[in-house]
C-alpha positions as CSV (number, residue, x, y, z in Angstrom):
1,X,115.1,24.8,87.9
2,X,113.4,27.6,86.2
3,X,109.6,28.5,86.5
4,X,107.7,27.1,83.3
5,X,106.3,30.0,80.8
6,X,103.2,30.4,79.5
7,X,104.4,28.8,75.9
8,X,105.8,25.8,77.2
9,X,102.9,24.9,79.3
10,X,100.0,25.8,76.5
11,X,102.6,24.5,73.7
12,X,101.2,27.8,71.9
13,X,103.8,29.5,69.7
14,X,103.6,32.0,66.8
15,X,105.8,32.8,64.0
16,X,104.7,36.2,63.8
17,X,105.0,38.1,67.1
18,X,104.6,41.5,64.8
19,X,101.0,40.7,64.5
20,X,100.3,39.5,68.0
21,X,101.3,42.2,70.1
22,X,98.3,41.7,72.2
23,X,98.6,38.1,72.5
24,X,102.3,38.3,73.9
25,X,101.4,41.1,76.2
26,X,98.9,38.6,77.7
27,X,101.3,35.8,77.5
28,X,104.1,37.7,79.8
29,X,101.8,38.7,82.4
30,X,100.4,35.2,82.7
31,X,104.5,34.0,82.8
32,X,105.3,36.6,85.4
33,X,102.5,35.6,87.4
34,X,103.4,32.3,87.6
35,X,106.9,33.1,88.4
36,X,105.2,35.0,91.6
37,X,103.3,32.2,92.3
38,X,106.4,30.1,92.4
39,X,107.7,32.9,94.9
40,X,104.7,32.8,97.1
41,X,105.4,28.5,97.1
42,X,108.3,29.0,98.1
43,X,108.2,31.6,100.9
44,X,105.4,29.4,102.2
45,X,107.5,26.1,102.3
46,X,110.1,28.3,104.8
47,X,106.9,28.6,107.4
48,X,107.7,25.9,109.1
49,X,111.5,26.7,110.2
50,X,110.7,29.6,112.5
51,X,109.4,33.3,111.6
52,X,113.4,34.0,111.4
53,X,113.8,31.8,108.3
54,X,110.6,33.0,107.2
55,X,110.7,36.7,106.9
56,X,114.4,36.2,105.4
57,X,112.6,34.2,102.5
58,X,109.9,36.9,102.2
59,X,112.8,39.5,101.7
60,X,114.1,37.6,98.7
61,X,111.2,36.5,97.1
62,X,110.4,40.3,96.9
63,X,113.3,41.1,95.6
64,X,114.0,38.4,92.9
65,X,110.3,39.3,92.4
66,X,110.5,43.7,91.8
67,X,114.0,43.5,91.0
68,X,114.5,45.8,94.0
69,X,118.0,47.2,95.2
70,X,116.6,47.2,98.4
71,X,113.8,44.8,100.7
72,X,113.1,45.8,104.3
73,X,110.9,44.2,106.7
74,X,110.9,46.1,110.2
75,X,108.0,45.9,112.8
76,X,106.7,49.0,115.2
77,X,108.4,49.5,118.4
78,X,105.0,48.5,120.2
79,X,103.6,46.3,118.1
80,X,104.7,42.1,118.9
81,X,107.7,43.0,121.3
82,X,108.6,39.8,122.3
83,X,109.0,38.6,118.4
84,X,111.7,38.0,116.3
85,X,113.2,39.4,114.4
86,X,112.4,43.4,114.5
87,X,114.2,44.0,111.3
88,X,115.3,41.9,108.4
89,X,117.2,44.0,105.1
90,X,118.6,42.7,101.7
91,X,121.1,45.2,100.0
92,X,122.8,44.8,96.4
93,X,126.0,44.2,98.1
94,X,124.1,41.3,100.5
95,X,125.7,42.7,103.8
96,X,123.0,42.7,106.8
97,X,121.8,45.1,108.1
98,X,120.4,44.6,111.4
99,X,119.3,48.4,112.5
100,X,117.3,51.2,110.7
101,X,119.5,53.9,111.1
102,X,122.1,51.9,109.2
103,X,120.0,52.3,106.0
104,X,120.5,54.2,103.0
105,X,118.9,57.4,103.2
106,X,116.3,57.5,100.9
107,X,115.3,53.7,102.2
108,X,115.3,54.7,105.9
109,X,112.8,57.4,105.2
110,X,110.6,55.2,103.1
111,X,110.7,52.5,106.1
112,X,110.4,54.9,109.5
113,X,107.2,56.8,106.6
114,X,105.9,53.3,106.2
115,X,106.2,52.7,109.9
116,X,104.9,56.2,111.0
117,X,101.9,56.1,108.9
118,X,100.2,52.6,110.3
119,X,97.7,52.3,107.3
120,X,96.8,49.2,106.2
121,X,96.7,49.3,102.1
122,X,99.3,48.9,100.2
123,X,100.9,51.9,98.2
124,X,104.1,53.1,95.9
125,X,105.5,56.7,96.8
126,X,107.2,59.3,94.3
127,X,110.4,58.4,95.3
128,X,109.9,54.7,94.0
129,X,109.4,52.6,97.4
130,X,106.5,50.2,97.2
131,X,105.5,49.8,101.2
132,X,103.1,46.9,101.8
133,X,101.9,46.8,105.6
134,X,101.9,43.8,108.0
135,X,98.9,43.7,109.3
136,X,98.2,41.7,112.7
137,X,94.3,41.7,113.7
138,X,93.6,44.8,111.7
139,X,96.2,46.9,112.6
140,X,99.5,47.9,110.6
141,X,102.2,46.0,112.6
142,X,105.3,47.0,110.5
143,X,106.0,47.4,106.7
144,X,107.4,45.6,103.8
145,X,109.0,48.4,102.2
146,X,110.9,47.4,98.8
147,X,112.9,50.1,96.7
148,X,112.6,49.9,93.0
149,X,113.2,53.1,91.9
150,X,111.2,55.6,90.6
151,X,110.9,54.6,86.6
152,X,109.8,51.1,87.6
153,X,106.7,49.6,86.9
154,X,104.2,48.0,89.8
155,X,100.9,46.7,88.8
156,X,98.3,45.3,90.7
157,X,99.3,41.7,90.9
158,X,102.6,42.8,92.2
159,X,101.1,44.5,95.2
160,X,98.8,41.9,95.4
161,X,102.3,39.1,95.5
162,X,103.5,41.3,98.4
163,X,100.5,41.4,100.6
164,X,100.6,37.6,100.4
165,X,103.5,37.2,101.6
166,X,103.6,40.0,103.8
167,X,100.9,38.9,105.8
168,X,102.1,35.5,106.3
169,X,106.0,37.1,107.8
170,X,103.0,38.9,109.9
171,X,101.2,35.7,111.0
172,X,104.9,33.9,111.2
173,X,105.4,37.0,113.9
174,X,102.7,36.9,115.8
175,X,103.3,33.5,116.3
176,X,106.3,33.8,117.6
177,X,105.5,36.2,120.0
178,X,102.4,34.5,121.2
179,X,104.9,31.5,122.0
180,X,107.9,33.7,123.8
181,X,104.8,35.6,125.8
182,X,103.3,31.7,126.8
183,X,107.0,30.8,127.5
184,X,107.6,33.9,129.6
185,X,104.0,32.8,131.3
186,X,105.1,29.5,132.1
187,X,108.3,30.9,133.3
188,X,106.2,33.2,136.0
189,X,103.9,30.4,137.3
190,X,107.0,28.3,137.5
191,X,108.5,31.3,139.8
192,X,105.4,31.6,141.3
193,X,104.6,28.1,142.0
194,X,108.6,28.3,143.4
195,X,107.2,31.4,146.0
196,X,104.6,29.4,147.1
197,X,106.2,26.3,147.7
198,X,108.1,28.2,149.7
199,X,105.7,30.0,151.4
200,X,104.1,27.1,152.7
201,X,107.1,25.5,153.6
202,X,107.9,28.4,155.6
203,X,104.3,28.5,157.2
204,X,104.8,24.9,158.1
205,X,107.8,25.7,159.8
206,X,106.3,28.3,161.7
207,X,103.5,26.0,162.5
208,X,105.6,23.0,164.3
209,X,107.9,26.1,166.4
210,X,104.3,27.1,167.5
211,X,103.6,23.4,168.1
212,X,106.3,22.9,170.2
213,X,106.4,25.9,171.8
214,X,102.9,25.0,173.0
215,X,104.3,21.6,174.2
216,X,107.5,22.9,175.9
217,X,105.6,25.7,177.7
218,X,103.0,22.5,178.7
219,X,105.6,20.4,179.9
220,X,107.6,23.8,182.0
221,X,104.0,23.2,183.7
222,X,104.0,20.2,184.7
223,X,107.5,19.8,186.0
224,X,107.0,23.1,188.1
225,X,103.3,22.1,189.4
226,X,104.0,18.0,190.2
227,X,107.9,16.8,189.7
228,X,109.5,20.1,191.4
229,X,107.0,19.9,194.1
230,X,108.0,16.5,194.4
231,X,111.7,16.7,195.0
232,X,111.4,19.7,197.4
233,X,108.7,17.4,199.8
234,X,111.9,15.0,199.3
235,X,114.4,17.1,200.5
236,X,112.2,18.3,203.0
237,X,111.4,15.0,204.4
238,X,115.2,14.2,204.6
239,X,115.6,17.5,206.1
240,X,113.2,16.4,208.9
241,X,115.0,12.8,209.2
242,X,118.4,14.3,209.6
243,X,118.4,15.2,212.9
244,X,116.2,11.7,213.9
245,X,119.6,9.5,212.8
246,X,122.3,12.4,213.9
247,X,123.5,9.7,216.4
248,X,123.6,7.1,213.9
249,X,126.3,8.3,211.1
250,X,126.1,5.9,208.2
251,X,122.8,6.7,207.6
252,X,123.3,10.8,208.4
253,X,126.0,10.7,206.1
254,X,124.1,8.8,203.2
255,X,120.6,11.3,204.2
256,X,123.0,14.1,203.9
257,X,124.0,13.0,200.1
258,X,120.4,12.6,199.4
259,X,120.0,16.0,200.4
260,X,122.5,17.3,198.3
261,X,121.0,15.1,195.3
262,X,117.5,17.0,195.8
263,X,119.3,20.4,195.7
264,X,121.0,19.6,192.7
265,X,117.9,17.8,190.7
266,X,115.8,21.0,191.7
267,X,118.4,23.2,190.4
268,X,118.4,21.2,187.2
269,X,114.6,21.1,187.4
270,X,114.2,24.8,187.8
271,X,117.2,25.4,184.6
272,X,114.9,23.1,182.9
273,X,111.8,25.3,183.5
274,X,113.5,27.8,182.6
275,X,115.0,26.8,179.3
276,X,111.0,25.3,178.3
277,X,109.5,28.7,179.3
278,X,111.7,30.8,177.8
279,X,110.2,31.9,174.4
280,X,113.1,31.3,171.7
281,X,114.4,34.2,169.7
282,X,114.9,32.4,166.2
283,X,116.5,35.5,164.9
284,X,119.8,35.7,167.2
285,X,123.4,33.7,166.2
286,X,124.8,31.7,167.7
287,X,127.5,33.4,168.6
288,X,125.0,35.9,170.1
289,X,124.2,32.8,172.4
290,X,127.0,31.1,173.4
291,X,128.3,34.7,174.7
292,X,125.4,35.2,177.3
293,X,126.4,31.9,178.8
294,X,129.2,32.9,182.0
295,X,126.4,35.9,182.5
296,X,122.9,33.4,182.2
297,X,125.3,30.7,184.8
298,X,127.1,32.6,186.4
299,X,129.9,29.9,188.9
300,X,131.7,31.4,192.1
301,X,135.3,30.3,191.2
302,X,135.0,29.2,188.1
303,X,135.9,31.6,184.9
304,X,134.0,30.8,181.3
305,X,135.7,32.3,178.4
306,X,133.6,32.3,174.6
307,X,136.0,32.2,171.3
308,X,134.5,32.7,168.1
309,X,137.0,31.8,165.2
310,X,136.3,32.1,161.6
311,X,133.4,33.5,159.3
312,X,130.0,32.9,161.5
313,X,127.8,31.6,159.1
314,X,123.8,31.6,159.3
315,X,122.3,28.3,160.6
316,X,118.9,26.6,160.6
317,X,116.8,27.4,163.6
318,X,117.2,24.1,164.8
319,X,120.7,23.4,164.8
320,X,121.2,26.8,166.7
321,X,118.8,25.4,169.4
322,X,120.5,22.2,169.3
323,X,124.0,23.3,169.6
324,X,123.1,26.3,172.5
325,X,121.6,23.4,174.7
326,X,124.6,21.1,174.5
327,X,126.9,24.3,175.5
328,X,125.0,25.1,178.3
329,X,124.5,20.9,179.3
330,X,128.2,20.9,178.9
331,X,128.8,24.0,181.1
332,X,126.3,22.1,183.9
333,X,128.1,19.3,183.8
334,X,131.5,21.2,184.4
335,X,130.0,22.9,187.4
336,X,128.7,20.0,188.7
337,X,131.0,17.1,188.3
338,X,134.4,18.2,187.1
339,X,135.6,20.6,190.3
340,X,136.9,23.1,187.3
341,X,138.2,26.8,187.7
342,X,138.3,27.0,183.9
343,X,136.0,26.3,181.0
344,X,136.3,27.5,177.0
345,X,133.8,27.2,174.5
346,X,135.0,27.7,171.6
347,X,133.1,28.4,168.4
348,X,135.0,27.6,165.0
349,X,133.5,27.9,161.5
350,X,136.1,25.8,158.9
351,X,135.7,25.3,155.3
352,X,133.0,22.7,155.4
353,X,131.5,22.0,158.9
354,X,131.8,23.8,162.4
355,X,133.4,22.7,165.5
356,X,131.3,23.6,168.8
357,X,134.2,22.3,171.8
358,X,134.1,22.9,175.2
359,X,137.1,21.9,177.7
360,X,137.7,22.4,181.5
361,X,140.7,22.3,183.7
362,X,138.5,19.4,185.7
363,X,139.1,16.0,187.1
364,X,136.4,13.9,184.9
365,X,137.3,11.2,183.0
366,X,136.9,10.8,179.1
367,X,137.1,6.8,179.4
368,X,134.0,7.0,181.4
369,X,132.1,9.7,179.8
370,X,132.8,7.1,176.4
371,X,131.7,3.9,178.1
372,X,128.5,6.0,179.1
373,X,128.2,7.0,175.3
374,X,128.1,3.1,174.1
375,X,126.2,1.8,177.1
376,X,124.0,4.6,178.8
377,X,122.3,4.4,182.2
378,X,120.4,6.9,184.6
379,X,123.4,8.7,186.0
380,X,124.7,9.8,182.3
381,X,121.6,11.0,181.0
382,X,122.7,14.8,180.4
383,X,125.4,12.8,178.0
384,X,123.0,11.0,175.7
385,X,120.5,13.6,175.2
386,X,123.9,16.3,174.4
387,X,124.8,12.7,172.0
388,X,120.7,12.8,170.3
389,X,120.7,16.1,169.8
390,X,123.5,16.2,167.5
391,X,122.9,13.4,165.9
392,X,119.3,15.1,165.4
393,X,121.2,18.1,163.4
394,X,123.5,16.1,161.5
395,X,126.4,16.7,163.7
396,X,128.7,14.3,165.4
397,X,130.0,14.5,169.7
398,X,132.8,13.5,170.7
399,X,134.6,13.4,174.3
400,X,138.4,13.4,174.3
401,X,141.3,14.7,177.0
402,X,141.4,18.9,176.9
403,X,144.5,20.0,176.8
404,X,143.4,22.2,180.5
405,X,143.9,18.6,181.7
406,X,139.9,17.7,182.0
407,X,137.3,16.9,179.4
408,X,136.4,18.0,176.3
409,X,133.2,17.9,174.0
410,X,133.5,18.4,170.5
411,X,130.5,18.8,168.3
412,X,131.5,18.9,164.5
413,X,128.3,20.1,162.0
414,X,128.7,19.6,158.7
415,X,128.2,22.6,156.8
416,X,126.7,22.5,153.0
417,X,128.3,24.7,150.6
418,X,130.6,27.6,151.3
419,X,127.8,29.6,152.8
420,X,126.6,27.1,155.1
């Protein structure tokens, strides 16, 4: 519908325009500018759908307004940089134009002039550009530049049309980039607020290792000062029976075992000690582990061999503690119990999960090492706490036939992801 002239809304006509000259100059002025204030009405019903739909309106409204061939509305390279859109052109053919250098000579010029010049009053130049500033905060943020031509006619209340809506493509800018820059913001603190999360979670984890490193040097203590002290006085007492009951050889025999059962519980006492008051190097594989193992327990007549198969992926401190401690366990235990000349550990990282086994050439049984499983006692003790620590990593133990003839333990943890 078609903006309403002066004449239709007075209802003022005359039948003589030859002697009213003045009266119809007056009359199209007043008609054009309410057609501009129509303009301005509708470039300011377009604020609400973003500063994109916005500054497009203001291009046309100046346009349909001067009757330009061309309407640019570019911002400075430093002014607003996160708002959008930098540049926004209307050509008589209607194709867009999206850069400066893509514009017509004489337009170009007039816009990088306009931009260059970062005054804030309106002005028309020889060549026939009328270049209205956007100002932001008193400052020339970019230009409305519209080509007319050199033999057209700009008054006043034209320039005055553009500032209007110049400034409110400005304020529909500077919006925008306030909101993108509070975006961005919340995007830091959120990455920051990530950081620290992490950060304390790391602290905390550093705080339990110190924790427990605390309590396993505490309890290395202990067991060297009272339970080790213990067990030698044992096996020194049954020393000093042994020769008291040589004539009687039941009871020689059976002081003779418990001899041999105080050797061995102080050798596991002292690995023990060992193992509490060694400080734990969180930073080595465990592959790196598992391969110090024939040198840290070293067997006369029995040969260890390490395999490593696969990718070695990295693993939680914890699991890598776990799994080290049921390897060496499981080495004890061959030494020990199964009267082996051969062990393997092997190592394999699989799609999915990794398999921690170790087999022996021995004469244990996998029956009973089971039944011990589902029913434990004193004697299998080494057996459950290989069993709770896997279970305390997510991992599952098994004990089957190797096929060196003895036993075998299989650990299998499940890995998340293809990294691990």
């Amino acid at each position: 519908m078609s903006t309403p002239g002066i004449t239709e809304l007075t209802g003022l006509r005359s039948s003589k325009p030859t002697w009213y000259a003045e009266y119809r100059q007056t009359a199209d002025k007043l008609t054009r500018a309410l057609g501009s204030l129509d303009r301005i009405a509708q470039v300011l019903s377009a604020t609400g759908q973003g500063a994109d739909a916005l500054c497009r309106a203001v291009v046309d409204a100046a346009a349909d307004h001067l009757g330009a061939s061309w309407v640019v509305l570019a911002l400075r390279e430093d002014a607003l940089p996160l708002a959008r859109p930098r540049l926004v052109a209307r050509g008589p053919a209607g194709d867009p134009v999206h850069r400066l250098a893509d514009l017509p000579g004489g337009v170009g010029r007039a816009v990088a002039a306009g931009l260059a010049a970062g005054t804030v009053e309106p002005r028309r130049d020889r060549d026939g550009a009328v270049v209205v500033p956007l100002v932001v905060d008193g400052e020339a943020a970019g230009v409305l530049v519209a080509w007319v031509g050199p033999r057209a006619t700009t008054g006043p209340a034209d320039l005055a049309i553009l500032r209007i809506v110049g400034n409110q493509s400005a304020v529909a800018l500077l919006s925008d980039h306030l909101l993108a820059e509070a975006e961005q913001r919340a995007r830091d603190l959120a990455e920051r607020h990530r950081q620290l999360a992490e950060a304390e979670r790391r602290l905390d984890d550093a705080a339990q290792r110190e924790a427990v490193d605390v309590e396993r040097h505490r309890i290395a203590r202990e067991l060297h000062d009272s339970v080790a002290q213990h067990v030698l006085s044992a096996g020194m007492t049954i020393e000093w029976c042994r020769p008291e009951v040589e004539h009687h050889r039941e009871v020689y025999e059976r002081l003779d075992h418990a001899k041999a059962l105080t050797r061995e519980a102080v050798e596991r006492l002292r690995g023990a000690i060992h193992a509490l008051s060694a400080d734990p190097d969180h930073t080595e594989d465990l592959p790196a582990r598992l391969a110090r193992l024939p040198q840290e327990h070293p067997v006369p007549g029995l040969a260890v061999a390490v395999r490593v198969e696969g990718r070695p992926v990295d693993l939680p401190p914890p699991a890598v503690v776990a799994l080290h401690r049921i390897a060496t366990e499981c080495l004890f235990n061959t030494t020990r119990h199964a009267g082996a000349s051969r062990c393997t550990v092997r190592l394999a990282y699989r799609p999915g999960q990794l398999r921690l086994s170790v087999a022996d050439d021995g004469t244990g049984s996998p029956e009973v090492l089971r039944r011990a499983l589902r029913t434990p006692d004193g004697r299998h003790r080494g057996l459950v706490n290989m069993a709770s620590r896997a279970a305390e990593v997510g991992a599952r133990l098994r004990v089957g036939r190797a096929r060196l003839g003895g036993v075998r333990v299989d650990v299998v943890l499940p890995l998340a992801g293809p990294g691990g």
